[in-house]
CHARMM internal coordinates of N, CA and C (Angstrom, degrees):
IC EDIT
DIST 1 N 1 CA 1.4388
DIST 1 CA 1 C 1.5251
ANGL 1 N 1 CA 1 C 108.68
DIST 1 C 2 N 1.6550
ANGL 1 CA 1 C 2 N 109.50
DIHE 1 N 1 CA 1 C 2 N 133.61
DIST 2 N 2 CA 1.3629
ANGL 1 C 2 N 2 CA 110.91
DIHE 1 CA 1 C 2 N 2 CA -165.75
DIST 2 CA 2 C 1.5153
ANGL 2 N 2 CA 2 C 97.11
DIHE 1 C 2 N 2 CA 2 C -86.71
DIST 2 C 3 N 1.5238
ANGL 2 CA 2 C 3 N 114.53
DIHE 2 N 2 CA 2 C 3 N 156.80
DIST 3 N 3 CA 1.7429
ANGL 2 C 3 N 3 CA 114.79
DIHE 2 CA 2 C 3 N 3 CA -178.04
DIST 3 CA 3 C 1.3078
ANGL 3 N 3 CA 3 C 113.25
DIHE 2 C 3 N 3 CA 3 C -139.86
DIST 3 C 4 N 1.1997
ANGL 3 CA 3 C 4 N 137.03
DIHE 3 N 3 CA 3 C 4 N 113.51
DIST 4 N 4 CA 1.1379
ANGL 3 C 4 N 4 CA 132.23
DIHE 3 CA 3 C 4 N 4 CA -160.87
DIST 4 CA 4 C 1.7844
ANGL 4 N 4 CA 4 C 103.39
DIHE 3 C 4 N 4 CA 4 C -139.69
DIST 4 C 5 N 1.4065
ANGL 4 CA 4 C 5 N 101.37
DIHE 4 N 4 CA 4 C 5 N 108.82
DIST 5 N 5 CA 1.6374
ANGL 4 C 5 N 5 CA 131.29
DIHE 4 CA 4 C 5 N 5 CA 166.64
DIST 5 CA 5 C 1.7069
ANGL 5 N 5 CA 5 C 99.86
DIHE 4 C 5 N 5 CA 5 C -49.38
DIST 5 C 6 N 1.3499
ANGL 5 CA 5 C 6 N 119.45
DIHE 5 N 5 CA 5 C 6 N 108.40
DIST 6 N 6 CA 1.8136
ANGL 5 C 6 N 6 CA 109.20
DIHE 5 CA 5 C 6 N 6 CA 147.51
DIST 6 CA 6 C 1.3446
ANGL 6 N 6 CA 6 C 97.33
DIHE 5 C 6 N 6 CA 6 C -69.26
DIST 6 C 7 N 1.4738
ANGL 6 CA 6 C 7 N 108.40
DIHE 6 N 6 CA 6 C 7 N 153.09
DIST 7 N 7 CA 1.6344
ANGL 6 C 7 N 7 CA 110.09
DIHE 6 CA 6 C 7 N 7 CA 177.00
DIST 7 CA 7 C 1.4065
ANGL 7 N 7 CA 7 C 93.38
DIHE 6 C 7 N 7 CA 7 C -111.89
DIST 7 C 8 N 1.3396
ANGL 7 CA 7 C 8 N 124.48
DIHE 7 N 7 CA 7 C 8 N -154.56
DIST 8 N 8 CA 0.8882
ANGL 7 C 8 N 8 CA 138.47
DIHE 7 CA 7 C 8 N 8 CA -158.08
DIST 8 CA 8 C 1.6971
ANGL 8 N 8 CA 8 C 124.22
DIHE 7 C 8 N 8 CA 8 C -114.56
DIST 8 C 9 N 1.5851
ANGL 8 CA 8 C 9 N 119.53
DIHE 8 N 8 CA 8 C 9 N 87.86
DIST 9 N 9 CA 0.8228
ANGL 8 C 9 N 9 CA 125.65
DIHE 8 CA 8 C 9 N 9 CA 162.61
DIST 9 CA 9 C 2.0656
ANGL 9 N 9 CA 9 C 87.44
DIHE 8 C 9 N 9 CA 9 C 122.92
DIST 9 C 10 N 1.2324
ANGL 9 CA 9 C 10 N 112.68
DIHE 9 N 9 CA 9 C 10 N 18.84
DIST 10 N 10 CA 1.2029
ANGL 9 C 10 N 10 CA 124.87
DIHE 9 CA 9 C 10 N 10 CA 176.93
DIST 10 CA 10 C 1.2998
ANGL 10 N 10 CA 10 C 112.14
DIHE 9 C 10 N 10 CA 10 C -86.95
DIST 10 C 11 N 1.6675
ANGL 10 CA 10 C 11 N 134.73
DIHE 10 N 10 CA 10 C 11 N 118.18
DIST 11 N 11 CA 1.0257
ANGL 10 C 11 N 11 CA 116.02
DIHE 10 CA 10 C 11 N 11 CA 152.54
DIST 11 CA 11 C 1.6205
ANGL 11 N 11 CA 11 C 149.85
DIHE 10 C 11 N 11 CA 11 C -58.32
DIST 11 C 12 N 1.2124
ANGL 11 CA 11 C 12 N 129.46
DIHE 11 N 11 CA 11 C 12 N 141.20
DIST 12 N 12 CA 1.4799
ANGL 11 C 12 N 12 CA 137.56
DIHE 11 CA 11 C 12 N 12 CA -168.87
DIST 12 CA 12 C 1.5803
ANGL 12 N 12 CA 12 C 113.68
DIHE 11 C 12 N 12 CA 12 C -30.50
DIST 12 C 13 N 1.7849
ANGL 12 CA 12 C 13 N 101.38
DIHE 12 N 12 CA 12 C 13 N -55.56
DIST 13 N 13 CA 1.2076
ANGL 12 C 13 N 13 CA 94.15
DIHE 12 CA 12 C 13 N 13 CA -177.75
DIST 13 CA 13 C 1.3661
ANGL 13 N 13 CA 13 C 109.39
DIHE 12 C 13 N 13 CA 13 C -85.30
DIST 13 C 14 N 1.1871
ANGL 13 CA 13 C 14 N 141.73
DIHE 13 N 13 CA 13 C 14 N -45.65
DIST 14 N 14 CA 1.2465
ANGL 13 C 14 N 14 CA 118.89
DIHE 13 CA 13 C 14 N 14 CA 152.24
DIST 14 CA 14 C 1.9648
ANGL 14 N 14 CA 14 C 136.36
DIHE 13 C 14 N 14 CA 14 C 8.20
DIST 14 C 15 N 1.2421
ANGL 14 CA 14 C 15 N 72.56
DIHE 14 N 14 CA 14 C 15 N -79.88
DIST 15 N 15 CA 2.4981
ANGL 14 C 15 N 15 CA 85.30
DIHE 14 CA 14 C 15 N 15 CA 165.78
DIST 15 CA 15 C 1.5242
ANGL 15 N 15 CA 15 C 96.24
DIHE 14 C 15 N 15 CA 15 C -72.24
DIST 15 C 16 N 1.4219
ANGL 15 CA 15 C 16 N 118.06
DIHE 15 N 15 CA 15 C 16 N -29.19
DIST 16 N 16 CA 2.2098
ANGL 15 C 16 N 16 CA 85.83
DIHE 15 CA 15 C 16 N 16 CA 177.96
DIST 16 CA 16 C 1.4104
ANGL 16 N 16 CA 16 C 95.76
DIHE 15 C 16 N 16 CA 16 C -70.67
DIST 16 C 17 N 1.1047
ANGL 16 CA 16 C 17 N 113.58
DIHE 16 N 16 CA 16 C 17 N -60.66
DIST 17 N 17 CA 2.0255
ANGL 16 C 17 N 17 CA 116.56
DIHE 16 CA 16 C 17 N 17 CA -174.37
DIST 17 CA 17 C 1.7575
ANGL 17 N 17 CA 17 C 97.77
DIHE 16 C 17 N 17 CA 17 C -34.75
DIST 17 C 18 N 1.1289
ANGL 17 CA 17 C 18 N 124.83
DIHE 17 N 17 CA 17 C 18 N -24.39
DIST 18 N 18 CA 2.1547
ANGL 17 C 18 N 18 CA 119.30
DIHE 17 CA 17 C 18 N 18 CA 178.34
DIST 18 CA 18 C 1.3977
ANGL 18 N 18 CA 18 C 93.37
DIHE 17 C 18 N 18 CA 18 C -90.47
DIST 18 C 19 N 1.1926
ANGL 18 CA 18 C 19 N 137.07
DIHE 18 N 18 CA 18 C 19 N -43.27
DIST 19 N 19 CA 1.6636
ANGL 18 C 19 N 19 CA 128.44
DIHE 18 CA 18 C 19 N 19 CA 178.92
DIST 19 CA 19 C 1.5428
ANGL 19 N 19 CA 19 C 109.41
DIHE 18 C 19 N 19 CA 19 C -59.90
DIST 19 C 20 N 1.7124
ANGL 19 CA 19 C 20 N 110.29
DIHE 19 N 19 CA 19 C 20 N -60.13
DIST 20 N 20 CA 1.3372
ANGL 19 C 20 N 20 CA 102.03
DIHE 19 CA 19 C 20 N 20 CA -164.90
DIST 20 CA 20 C 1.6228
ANGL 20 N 20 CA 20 C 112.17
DIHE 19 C 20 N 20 CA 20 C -51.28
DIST 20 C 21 N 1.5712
ANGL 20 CA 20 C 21 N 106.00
DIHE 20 N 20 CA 20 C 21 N -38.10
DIST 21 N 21 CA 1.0499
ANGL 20 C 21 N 21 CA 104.51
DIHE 20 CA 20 C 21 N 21 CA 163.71
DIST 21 CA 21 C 1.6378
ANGL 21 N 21 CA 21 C 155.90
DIHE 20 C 21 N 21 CA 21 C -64.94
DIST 21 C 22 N 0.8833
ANGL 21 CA 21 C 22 N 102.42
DIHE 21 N 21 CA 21 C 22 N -21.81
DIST 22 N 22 CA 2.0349
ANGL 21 C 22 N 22 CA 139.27
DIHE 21 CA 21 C 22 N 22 CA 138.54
DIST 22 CA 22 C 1.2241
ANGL 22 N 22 CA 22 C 106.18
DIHE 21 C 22 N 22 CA 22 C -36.84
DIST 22 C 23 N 1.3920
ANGL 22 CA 22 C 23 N 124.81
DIHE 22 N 22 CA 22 C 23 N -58.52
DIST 23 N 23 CA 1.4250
ANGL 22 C 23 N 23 CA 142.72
DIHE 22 CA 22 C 23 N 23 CA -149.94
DIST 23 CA 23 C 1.7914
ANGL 23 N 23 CA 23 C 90.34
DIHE 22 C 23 N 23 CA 23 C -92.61
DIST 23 C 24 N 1.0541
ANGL 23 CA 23 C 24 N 140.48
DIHE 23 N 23 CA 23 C 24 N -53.71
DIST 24 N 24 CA 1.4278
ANGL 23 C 24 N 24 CA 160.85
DIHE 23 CA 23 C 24 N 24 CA 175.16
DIST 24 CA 24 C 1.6708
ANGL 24 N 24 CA 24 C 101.76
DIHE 23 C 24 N 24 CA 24 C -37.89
DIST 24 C 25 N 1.3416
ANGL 24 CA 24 C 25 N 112.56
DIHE 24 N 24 CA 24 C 25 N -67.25
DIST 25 N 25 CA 1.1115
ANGL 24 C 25 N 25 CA 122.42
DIHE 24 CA 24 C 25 N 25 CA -159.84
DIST 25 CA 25 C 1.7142
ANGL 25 N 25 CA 25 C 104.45
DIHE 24 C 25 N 25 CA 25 C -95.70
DIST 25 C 26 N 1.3314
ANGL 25 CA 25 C 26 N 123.99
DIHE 25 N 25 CA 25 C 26 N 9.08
DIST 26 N 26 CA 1.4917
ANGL 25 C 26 N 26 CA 126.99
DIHE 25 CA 25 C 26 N 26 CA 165.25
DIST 26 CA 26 C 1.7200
ANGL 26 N 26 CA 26 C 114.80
DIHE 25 C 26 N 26 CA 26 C -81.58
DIST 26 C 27 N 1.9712
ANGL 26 CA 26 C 27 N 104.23
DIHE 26 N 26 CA 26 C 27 N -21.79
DIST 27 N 27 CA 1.4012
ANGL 26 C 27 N 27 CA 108.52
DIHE 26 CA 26 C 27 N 27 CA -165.42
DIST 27 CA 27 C 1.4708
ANGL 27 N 27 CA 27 C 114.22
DIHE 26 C 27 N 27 CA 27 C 55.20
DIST 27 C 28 N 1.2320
ANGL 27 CA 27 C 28 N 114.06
DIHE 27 N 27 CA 27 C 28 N 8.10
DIST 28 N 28 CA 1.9527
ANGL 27 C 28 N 28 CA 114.63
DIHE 27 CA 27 C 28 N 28 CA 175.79
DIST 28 CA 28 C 1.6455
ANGL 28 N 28 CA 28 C 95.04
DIHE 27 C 28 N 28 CA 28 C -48.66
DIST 28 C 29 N 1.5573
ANGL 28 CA 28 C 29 N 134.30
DIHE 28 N 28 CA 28 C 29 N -34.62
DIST 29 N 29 CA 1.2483
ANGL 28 C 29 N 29 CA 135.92
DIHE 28 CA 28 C 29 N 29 CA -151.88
DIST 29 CA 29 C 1.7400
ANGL 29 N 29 CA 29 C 95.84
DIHE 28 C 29 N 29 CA 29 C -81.86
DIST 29 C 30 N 1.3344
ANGL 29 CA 29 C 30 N 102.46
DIHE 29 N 29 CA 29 C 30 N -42.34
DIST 30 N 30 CA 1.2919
ANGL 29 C 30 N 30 CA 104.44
DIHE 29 CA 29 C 30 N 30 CA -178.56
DIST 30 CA 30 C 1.6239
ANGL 30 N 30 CA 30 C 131.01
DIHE 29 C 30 N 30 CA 30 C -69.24
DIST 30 C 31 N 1.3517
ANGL 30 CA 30 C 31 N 100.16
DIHE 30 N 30 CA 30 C 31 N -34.62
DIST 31 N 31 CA 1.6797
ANGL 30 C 31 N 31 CA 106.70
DIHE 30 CA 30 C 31 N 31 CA 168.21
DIST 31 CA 31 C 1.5240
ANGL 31 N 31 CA 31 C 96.58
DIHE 30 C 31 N 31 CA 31 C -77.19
DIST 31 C 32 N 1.0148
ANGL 31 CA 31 C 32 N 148.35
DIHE 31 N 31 CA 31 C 32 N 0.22
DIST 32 N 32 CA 1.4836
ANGL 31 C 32 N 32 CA 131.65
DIHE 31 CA 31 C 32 N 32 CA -177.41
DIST 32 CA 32 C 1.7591
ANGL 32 N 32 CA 32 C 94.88
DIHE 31 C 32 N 32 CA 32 C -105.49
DIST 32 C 33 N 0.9400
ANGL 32 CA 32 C 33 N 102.15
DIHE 32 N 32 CA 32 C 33 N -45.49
DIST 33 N 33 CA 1.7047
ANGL 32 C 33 N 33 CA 89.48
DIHE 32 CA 32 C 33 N 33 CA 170.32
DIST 33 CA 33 C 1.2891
ANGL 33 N 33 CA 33 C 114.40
DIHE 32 C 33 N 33 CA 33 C -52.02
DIST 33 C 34 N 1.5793
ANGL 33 CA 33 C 34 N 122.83
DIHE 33 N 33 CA 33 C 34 N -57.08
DIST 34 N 34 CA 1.5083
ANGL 33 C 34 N 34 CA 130.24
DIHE 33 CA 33 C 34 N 34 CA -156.49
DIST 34 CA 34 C 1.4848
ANGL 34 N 34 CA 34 C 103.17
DIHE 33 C 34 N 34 CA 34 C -69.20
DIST 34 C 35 N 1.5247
ANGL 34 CA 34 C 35 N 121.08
DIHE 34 N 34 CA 34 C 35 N -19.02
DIST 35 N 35 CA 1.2183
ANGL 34 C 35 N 35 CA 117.88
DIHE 34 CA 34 C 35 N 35 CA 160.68
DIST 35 CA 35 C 1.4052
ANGL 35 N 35 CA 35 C 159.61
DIHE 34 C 35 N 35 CA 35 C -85.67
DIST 35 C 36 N 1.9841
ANGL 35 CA 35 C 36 N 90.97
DIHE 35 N 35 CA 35 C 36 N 3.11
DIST 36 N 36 CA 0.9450
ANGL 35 C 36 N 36 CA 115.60
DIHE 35 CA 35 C 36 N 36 CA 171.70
DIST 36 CA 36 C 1.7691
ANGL 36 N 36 CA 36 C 130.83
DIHE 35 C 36 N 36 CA 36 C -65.09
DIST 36 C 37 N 1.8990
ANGL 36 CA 36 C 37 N 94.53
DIHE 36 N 36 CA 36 C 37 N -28.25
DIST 37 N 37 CA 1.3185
ANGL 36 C 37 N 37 CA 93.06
DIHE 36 CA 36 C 37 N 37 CA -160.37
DIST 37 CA 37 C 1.7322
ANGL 37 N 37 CA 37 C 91.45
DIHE 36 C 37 N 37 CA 37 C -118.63
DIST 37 C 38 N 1.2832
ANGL 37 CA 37 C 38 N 158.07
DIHE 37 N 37 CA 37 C 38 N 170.58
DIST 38 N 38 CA 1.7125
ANGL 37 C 38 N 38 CA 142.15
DIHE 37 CA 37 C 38 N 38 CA 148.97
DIST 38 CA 38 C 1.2870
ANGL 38 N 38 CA 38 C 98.39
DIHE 37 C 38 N 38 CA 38 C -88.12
DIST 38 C 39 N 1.0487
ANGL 38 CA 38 C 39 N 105.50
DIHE 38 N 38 CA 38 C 39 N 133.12
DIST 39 N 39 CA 2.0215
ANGL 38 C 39 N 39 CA 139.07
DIHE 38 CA 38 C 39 N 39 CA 161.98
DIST 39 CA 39 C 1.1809
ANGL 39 N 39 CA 39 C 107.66
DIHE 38 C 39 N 39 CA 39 C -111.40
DIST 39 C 40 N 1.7989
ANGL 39 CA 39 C 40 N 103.47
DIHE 39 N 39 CA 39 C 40 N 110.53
DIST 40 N 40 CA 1.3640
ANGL 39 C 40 N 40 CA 114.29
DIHE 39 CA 39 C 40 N 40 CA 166.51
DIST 40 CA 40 C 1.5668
ANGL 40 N 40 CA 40 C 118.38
DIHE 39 C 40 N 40 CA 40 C -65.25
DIST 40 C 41 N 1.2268
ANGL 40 CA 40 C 41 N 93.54
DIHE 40 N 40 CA 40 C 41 N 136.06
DIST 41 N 41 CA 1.8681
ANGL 40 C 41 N 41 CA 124.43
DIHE 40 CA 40 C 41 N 41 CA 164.21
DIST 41 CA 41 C 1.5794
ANGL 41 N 41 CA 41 C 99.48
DIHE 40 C 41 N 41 CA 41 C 11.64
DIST 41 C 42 N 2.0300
ANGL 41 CA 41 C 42 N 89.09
DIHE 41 N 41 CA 41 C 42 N -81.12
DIST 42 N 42 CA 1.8326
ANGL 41 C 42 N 42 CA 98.12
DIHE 41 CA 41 C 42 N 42 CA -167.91
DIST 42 CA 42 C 1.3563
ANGL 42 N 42 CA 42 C 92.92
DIHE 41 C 42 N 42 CA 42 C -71.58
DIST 42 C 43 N 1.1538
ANGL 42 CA 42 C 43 N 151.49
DIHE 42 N 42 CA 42 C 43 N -35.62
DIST 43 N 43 CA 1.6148
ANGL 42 C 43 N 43 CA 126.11
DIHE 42 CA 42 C 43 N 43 CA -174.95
DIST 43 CA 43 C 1.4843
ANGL 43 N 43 CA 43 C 116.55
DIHE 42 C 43 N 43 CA 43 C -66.43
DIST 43 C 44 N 1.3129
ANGL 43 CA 43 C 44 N 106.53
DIHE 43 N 43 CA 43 C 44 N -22.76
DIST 44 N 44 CA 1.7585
ANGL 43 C 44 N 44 CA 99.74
DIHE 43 CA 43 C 44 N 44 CA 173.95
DIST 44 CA 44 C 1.5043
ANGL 44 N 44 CA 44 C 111.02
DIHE 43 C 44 N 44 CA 44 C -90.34
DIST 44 C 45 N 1.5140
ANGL 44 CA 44 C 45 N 130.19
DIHE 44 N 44 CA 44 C 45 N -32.70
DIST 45 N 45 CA 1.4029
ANGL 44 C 45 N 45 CA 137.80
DIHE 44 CA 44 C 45 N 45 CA 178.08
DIST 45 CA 45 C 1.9368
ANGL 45 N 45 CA 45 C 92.87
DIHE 44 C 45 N 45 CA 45 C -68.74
DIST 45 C 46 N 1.0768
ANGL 45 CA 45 C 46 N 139.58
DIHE 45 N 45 CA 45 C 46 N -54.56
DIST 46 N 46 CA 1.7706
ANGL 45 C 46 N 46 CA 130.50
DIHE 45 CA 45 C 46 N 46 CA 146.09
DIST 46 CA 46 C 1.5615
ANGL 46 N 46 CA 46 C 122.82
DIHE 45 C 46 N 46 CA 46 C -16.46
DIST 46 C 47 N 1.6724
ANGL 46 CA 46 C 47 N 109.84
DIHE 46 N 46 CA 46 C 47 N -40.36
DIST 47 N 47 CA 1.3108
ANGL 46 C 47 N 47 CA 97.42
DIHE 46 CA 46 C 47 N 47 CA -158.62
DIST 47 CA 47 C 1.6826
ANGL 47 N 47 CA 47 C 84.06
DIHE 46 C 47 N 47 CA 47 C -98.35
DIST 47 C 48 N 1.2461
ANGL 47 CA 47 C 48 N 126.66
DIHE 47 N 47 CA 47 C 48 N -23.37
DIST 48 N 48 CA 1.3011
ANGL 47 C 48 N 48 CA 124.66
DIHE 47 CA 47 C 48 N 48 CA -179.23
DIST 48 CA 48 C 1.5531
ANGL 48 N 48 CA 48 C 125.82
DIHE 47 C 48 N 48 CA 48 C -69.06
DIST 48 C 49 N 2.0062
ANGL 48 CA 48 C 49 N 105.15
DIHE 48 N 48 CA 48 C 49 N -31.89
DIST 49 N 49 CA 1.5474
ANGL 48 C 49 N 49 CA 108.67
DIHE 48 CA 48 C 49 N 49 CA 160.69
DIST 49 CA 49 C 1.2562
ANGL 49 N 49 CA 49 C 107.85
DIHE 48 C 49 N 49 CA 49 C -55.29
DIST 49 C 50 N 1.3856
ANGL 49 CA 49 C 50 N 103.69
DIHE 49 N 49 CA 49 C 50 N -71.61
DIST 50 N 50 CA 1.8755
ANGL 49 C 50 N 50 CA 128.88
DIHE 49 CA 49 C 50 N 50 CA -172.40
DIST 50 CA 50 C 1.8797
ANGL 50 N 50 CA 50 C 98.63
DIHE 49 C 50 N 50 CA 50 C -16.04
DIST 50 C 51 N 1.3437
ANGL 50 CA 50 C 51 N 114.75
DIHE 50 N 50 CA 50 C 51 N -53.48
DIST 51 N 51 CA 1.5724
ANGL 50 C 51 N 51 CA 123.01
DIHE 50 CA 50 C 51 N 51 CA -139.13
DIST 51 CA 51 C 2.0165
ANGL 51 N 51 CA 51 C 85.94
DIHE 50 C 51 N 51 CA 51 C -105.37
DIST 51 C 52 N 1.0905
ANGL 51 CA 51 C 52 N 125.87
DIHE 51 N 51 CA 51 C 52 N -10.79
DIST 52 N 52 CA 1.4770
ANGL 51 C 52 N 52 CA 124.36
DIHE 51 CA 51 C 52 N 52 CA -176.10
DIST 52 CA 52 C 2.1117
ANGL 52 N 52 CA 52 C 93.81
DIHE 51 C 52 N 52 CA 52 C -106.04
DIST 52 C 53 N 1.5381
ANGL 52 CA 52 C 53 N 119.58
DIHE 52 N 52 CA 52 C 53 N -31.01
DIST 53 N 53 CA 1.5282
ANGL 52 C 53 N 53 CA 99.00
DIHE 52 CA 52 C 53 N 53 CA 169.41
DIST 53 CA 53 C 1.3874
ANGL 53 N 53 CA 53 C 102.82
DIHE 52 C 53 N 53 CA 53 C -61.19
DIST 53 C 54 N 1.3847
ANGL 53 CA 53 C 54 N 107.23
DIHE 53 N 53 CA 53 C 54 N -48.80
DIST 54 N 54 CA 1.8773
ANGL 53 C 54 N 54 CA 113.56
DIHE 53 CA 53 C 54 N 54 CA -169.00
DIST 54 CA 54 C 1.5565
ANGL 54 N 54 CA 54 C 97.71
DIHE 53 C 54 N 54 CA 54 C -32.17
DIST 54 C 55 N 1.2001
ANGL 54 CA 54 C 55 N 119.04
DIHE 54 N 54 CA 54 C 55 N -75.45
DIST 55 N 55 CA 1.3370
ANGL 54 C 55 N 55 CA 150.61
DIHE 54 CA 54 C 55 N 55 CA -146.76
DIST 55 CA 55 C 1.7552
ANGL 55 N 55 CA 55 C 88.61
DIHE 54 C 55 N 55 CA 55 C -56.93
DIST 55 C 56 N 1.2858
ANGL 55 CA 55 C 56 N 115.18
DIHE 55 N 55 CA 55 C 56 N -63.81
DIST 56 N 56 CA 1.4338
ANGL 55 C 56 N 56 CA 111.82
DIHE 55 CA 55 C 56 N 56 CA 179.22
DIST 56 CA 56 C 2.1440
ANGL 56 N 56 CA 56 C 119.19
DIHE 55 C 56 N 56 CA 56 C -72.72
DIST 56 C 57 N 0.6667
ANGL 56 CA 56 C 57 N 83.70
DIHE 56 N 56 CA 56 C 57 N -45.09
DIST 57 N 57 CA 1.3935
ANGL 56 C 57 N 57 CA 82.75
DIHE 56 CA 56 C 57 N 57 CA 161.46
DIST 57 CA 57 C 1.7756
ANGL 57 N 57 CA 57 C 139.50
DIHE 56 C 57 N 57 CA 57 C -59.38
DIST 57 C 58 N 1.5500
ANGL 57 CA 57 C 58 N 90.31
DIHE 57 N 57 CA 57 C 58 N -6.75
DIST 58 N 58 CA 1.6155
ANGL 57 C 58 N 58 CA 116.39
DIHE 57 CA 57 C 58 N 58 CA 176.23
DIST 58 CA 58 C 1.4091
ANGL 58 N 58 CA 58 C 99.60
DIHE 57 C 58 N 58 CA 58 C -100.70
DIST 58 C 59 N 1.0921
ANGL 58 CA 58 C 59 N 103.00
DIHE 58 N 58 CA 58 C 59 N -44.84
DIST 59 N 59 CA 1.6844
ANGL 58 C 59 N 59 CA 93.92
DIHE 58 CA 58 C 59 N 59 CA -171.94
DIST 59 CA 59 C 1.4001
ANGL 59 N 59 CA 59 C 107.64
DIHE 58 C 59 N 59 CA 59 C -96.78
DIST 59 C 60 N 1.1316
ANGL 59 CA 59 C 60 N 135.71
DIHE 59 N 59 CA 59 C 60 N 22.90
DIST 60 N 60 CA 1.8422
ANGL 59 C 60 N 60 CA 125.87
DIHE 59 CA 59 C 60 N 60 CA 156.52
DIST 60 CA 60 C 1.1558
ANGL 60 N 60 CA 60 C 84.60
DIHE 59 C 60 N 60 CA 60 C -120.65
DIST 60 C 61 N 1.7003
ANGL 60 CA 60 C 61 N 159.70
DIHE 60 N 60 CA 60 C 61 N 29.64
DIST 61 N 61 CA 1.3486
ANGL 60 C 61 N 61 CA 153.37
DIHE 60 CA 60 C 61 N 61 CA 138.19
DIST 61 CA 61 C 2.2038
ANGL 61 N 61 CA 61 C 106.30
DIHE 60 C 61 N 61 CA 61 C -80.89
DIST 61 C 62 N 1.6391
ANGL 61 CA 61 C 62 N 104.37
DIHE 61 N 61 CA 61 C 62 N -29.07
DIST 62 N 62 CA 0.9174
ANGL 61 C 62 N 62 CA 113.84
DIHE 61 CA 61 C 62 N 62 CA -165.80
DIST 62 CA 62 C 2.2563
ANGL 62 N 62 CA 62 C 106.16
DIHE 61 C 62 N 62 CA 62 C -98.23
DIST 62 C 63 N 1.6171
ANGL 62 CA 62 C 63 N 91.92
DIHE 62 N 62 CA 62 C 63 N -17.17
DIST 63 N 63 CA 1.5603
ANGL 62 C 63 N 63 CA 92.29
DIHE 62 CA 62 C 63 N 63 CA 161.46
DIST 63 CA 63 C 1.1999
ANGL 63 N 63 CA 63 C 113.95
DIHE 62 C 63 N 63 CA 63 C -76.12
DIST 63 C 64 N 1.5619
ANGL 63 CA 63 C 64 N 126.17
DIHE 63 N 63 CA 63 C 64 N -27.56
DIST 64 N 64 CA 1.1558
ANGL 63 C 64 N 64 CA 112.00
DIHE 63 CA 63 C 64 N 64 CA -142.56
DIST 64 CA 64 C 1.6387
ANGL 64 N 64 CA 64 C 93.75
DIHE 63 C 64 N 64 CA 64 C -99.74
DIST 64 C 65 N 1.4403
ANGL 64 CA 64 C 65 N 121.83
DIHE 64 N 64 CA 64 C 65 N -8.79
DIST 65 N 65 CA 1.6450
ANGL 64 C 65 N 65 CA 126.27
DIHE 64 CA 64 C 65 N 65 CA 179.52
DIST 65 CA 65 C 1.6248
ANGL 65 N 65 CA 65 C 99.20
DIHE 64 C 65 N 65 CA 65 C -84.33
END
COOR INIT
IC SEED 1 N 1 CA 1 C
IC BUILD
């Protein structure tokens, strides 16, 4: 459970903008999606190559600048 202190002299929306963001960076949103639908084995071990070339292919584009 996320907990978020207003401090003092902080506005409201202000501390929601620190929750949503709390909430953002837990990915709780994301396992509730991914559980909506089942993704087989090789389609997720696919999306995990797919997203690790990305990943390397960004960063020897980013040595070479």
């Amino acid at each position: 459970m996320l907990k978020i202190e207003v401090k003092s002299g902080e506005s409201i929306e202000r501390a929601l903008k620190r929750y949503k963001r709390k909430y953002r960076n837990t990915k709780r949103l994301d396992q509730i999606r991914s559980h909506k639908e089942y993704t087989k084995k090789s389609v997720e071990r696919r999306r995990t190559l797919k997203k690790a070339q990305y990943k390397e292919q960004f960063l020897l584009e980013q040595e070479d600048q």
